[in-house]
C-alpha positions as CSV (number, residue, x, y, z in Angstrom):
1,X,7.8,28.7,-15.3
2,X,6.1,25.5,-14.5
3,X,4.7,25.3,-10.8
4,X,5.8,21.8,-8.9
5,X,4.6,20.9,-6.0
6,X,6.1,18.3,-3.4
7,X,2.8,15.9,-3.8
8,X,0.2,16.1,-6.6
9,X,-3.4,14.2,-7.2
10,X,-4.0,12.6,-10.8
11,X,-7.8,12.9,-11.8
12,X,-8.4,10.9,-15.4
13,X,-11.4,10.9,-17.4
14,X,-12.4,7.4,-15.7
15,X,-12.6,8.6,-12.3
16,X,-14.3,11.6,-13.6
17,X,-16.8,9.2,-15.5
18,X,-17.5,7.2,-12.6
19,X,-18.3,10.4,-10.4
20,X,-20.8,11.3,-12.9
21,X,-22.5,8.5,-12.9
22,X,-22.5,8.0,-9.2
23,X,-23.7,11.6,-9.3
24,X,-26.8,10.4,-11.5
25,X,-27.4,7.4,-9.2
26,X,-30.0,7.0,-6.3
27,X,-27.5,7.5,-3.7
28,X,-24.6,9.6,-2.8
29,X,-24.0,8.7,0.1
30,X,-24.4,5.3,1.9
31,X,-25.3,3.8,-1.0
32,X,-23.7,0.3,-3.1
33,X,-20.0,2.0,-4.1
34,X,-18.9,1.9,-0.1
35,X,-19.4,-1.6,0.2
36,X,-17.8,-1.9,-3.4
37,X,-14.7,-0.1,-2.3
38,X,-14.2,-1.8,1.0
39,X,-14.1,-5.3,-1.0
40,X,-11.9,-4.1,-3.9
41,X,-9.8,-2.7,-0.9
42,X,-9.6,-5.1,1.1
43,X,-8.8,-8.0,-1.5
44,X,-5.4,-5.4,-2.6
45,X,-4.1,-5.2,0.7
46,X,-4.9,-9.2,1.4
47,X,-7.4,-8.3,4.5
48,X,-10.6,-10.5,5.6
49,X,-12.6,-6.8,6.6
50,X,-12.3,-2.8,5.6
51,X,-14.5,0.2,6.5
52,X,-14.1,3.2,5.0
53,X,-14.5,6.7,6.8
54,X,-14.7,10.1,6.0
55,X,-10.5,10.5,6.3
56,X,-7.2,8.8,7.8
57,X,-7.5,10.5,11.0
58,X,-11.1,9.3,11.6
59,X,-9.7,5.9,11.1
60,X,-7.6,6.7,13.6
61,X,-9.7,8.0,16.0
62,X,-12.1,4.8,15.7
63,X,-9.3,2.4,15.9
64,X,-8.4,3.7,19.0
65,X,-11.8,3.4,20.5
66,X,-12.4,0.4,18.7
67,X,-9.3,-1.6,20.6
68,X,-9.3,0.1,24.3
69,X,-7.5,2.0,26.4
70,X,-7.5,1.4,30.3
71,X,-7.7,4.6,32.1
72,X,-4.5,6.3,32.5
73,X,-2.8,4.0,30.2
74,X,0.0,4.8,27.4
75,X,-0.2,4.2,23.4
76,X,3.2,4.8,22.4
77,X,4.2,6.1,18.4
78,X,7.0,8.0,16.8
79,X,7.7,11.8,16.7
80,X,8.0,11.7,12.5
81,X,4.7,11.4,12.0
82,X,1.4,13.8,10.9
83,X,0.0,14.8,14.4
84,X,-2.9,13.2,14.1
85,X,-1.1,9.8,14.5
86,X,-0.6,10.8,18.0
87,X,-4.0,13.4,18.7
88,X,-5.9,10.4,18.2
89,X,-5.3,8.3,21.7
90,X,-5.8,11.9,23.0
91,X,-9.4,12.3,21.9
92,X,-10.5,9.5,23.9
93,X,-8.6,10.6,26.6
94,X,-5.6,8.5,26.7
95,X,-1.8,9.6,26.8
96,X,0.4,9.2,24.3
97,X,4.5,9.0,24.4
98,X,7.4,8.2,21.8
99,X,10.0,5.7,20.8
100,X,12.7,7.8,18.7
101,X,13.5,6.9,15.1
102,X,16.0,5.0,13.5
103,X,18.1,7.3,11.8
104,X,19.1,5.4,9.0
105,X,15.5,4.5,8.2
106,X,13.1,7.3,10.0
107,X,10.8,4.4,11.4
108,X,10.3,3.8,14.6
109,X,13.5,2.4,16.3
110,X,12.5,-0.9,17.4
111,X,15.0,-1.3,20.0
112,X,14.6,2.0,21.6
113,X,11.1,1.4,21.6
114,X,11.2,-1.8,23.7
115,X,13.8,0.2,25.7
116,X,11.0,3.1,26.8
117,X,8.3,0.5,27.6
118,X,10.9,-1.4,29.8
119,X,12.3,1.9,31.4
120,X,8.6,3.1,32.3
121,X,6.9,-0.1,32.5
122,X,4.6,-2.1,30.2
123,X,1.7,-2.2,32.6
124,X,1.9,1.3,31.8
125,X,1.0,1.0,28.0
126,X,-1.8,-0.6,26.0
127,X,-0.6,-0.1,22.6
128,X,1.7,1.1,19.7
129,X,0.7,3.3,16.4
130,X,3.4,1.8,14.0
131,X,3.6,5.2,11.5
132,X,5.2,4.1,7.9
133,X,6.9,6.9,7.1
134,X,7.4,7.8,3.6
135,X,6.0,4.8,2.5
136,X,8.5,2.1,3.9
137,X,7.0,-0.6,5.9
138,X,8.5,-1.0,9.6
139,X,8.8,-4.8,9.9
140,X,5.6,-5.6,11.8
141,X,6.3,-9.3,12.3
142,X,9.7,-8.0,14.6
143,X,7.0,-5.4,16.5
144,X,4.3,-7.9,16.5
145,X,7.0,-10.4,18.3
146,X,7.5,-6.9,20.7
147,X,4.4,-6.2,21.3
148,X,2.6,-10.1,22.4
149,X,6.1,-10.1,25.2
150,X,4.0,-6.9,26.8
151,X,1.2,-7.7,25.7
152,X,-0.1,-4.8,23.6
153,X,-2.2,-4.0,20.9
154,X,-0.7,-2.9,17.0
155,X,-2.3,0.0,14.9
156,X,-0.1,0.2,12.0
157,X,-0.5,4.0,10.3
158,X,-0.2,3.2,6.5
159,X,-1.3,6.0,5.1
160,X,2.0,6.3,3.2
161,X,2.2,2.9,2.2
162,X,-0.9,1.4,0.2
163,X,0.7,-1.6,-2.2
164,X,4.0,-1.3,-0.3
165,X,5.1,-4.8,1.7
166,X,8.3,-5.8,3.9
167,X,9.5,-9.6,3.4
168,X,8.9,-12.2,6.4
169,X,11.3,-14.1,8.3
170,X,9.9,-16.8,6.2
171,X,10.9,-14.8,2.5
172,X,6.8,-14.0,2.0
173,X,5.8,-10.7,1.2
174,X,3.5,-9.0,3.9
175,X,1.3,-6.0,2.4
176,X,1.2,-3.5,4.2
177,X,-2.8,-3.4,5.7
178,X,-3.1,-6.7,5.4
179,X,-3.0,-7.4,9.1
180,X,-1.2,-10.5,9.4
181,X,0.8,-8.9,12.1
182,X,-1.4,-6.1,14.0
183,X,-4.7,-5.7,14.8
184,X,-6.0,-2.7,12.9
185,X,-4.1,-1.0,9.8
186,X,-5.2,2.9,8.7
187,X,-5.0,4.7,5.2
188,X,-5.8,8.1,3.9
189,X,-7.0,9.5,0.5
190,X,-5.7,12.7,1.1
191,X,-5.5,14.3,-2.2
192,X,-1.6,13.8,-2.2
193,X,-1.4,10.0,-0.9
194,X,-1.5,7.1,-3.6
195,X,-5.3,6.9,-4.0
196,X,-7.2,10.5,-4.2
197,X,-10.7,10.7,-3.3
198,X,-10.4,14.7,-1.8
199,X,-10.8,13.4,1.5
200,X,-11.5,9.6,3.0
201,X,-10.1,6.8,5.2
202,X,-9.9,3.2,5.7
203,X,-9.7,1.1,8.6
204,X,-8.2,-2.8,7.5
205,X,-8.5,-5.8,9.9
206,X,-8.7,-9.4,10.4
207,X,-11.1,-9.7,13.3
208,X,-14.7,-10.1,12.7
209,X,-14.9,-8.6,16.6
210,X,-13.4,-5.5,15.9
211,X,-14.7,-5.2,12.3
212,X,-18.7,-5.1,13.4
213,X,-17.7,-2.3,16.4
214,X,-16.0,-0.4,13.2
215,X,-19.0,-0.4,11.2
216,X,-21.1,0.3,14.4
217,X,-19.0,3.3,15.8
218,X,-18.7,5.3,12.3
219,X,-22.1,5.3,12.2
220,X,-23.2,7.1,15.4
221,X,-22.9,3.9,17.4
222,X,-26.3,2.9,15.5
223,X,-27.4,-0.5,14.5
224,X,-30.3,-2.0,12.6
225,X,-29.1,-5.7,13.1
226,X,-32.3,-7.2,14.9
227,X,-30.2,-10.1,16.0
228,X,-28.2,-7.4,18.2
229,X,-30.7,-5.2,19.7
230,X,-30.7,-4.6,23.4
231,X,-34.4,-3.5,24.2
232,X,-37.0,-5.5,23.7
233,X,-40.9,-4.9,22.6
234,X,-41.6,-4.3,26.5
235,X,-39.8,-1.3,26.8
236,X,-40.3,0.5,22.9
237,X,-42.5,-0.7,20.1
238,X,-39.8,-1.8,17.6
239,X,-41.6,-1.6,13.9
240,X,-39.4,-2.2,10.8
241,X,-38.2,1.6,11.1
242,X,-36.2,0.8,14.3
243,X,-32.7,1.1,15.4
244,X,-30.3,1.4,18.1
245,X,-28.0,3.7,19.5
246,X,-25.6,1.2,21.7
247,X,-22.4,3.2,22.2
248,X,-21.6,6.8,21.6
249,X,-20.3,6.4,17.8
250,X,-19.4,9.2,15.2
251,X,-20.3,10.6,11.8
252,X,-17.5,9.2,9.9
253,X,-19.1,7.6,6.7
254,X,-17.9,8.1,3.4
255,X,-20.0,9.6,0.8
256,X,-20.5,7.1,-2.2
257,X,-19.2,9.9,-4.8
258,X,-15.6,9.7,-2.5
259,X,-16.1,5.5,-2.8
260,X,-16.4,5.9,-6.3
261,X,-13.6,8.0,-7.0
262,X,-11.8,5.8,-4.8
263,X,-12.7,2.1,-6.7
264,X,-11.5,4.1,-10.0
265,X,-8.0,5.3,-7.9
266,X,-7.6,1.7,-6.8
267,X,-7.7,0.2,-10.5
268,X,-4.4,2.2,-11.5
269,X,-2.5,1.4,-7.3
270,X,0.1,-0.9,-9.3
271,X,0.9,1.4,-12.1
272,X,1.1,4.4,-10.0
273,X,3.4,2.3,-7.6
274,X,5.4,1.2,-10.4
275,X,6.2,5.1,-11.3
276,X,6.9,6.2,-8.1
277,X,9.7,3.4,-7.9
278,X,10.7,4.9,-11.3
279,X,11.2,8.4,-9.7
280,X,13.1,6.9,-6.7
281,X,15.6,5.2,-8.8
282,X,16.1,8.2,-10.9
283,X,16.1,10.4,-8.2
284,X,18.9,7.7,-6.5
285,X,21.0,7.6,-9.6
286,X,21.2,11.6,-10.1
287,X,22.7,11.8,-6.2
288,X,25.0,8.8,-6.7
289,X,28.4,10.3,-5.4
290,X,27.5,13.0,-3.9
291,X,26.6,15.0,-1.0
292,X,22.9,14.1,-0.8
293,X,21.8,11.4,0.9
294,X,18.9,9.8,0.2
295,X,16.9,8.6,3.3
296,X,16.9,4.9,2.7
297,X,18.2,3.1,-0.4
298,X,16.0,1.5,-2.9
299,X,13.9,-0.8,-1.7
300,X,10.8,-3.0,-3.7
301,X,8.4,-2.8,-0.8
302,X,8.8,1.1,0.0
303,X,5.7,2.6,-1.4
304,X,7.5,5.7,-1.6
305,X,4.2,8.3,-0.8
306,X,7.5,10.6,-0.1
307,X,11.3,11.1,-1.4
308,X,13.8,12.3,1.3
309,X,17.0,13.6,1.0
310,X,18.8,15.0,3.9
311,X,21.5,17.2,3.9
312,X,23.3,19.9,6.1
313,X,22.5,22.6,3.7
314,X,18.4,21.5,3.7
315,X,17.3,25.3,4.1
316,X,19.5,26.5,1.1
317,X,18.5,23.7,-1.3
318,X,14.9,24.5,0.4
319,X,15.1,28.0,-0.9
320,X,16.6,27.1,-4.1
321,X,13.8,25.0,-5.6
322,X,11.3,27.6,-4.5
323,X,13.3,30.3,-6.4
324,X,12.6,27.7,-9.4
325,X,8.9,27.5,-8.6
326,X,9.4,23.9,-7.3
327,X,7.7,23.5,-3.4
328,X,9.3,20.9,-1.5
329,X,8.4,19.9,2.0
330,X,9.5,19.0,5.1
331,X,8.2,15.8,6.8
332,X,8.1,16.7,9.8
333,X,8.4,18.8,12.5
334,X,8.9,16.3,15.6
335,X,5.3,16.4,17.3
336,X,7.0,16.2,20.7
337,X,8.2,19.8,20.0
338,X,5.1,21.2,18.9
339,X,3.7,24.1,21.8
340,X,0.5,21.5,22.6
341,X,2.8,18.7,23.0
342,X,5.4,20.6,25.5
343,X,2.5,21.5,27.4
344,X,2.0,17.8,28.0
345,X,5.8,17.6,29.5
346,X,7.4,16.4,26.3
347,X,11.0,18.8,25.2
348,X,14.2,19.5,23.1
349,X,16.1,16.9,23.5
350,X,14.0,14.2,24.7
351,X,14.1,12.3,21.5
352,X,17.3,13.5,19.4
353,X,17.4,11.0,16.6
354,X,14.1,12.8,15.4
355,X,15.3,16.0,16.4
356,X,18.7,15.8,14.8
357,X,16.6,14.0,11.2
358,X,14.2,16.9,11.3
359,X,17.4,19.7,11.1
360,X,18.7,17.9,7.8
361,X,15.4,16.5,5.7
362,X,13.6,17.4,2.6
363,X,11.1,15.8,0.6
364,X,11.2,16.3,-3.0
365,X,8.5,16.1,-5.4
366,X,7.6,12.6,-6.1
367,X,4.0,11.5,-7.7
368,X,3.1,9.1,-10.8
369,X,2.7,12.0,-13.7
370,X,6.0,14.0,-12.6
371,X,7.8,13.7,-15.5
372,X,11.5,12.8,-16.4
373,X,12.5,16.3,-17.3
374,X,11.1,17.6,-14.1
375,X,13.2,15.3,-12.2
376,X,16.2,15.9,-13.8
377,X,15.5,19.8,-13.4
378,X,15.7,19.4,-9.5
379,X,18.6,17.1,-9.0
380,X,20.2,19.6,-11.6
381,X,19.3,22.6,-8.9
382,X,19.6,20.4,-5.8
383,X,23.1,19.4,-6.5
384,X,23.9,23.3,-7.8
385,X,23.5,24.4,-4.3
């Protein structure tokens, strides 16, 4: 019986091509495809700057760092999200809190969000990771109008949703990453996100400012910009061989065989998003009248990284695929209710929208090569349970 898994990476003889010949090449690592793939990147998601990193949770980690927290201060996210979305204000030493979601969409619920900053203060916070979940874009223009009231920075967490977009006040389409709205967008190339490079992240913004301290801080806080050193001849002898270490930085570059893979990945985004939109509509049409409800109706600017259903009988249908050798997923355990995160004074029932979404969802298998038969095949055993 054929083996399907929630999320799946497509490797064609092109990428495998360009590997090869990066592989042959003078450099495979820090070498001419980074540079390639942070312009070819950047120009898809409509951004003036990108840096890529070695994956999404180091771009989280540096955008962080790279747009300040005070000491003591709050960044506030949602509990639907990978953990990392939220670990990375704690690795620099911040604290972190949550909005709840929106039950009808699973994003960030913008009211209750302005709600918690009010209710504990906004001096108290200094910014919000705005997590796309499932590949549908929270309206950043409405947070962006949020977040200059009390004054606070915008990361938005895109790793779900490269090529997706939500439409302005104004009837424009905003890409998601392209910063119009926030300060610093994230992706990941996780082998089961849209683009595939094993491992590998990017960091999108508009801001000259934050884009230099990006480049700086992947690279152990070194720079070899003479026009920005600090010492002078007096204090070392500074030959063509010197550099500077100006701010305690990381090891976060991507290798240029991962850039490669990457450029080739980016030169089928459309088509791949074009499929997955195929899969959603399919998927919408087989649970037309019934008791599965998909998590948000069709929509042109969800990227859709993820399908999710949710219904009261989410363990049976769970078990039910997996007798069939399909492996859904469940996205995802609320991080306030993870043991680390109690610890921290988060608990059950402190966020119930999230809590009550978690008891009911399942993310079925959605990716560009799933076929129609497959599809049909799991609607077919979903709707049997």
């Amino acid at each position: 019986m054929k083996k399907i898994s929630y999320g799946m990476h497509s490797v064609t003889q092109d990428d495998i091509d360009s590997v090869i010949n990066t592989l042959k090449s003078d450099f495979l690592t820090q070498g001419p495809s980074i540079a390639k793939f942070e312009e070819k990147f950047a120009k898809y998601v409509g951004s003036k700057y990108a840096v890529a990193v070695t994956n999404g949770t180091a771009a989280l980690h540096l955008a962080v760092i790279a747009l300040g927290l005070e000491p003591g201060k709050k960044v506030i996210t949602s509990p639907i999200s990978f953990v990392a979305s939220s670990n990375s204000v704690l690795y620099v030493g911040g604290k972190i809190d949550f909005a709840d979601i929106d039950s009808n969409s699973g994003l960030m619920d913008l009211k209750l969000l302005e709600e918690r900053i009010k209710q504990n203060g906004p001096e108290k916070y200094s910014g919000i990771i705005a997590v796309n979940f499932a590949g549908n874009p929270i309206n950043m223009e409405n947070l962006n109008g949020l977040a200059k009231k009390h004054n606070l920075w915008i990361i938005e967490d895109a790793c779900h949703s490269p090529g997706g977009f939500f439409t302005t006040s104004d009837s424009r389409k905003s890409r998601c990453g392209s910063c119009e709205f926030n300060d610093i967008s994230i992706f990941s190339f996780h082998p089961v996100k849209h683009i595939a490079t094993g491992e590998g992240g990017m960091l999108t913004t508009n801001s000259k400012e934050l884009y230099e301290k990006l480049l700086v801080l992947r690279t152990h806080g070194i720079t070899r910009d003479k026009t920005k050193f600090l010492n002078s001849n007096d204090d070392v002898e500074m030959g063509p061989w010197y550099y500077e270490m100006q701010s305690l930085g990381y090891n976060y570059r991507m290798p240029d065989i991962l850039a490669t893979l990457g450029i080739s990945q980016l030169d089928r985004a459309d088509k791949n998003i074009k499929r997955r939109h195929e899969i959603a509509k399919i998927y919408d049409e087989g649970f037309k009248n019934s008791e599965i409800l998909p998590l948000v109706k069709f929509n042109e600017g969800h990227a859709y990284h993820l399908y999710v259903i949710q219904s009261d009988k989410r363990t049976e249908i769970y078990n039910a695929l997996v007798k069939n050798e399909i492996f859904p997923q469940v996205h995802y355990i609320p991080i306030h209710l993870q043991p680390y995160y109690r610890s921290l004074g988060f608990s059950k029932g402190d966020f119930p929208n999230s809590e009550n979404y978690y008891n009911r969802t399942l993310s079925l298998p959605m990716f560009p090569t799933l076929e129609d038969q497959d599809i049909n095949r799991i609607i077919e055993i979903v709707l049997g349970v």
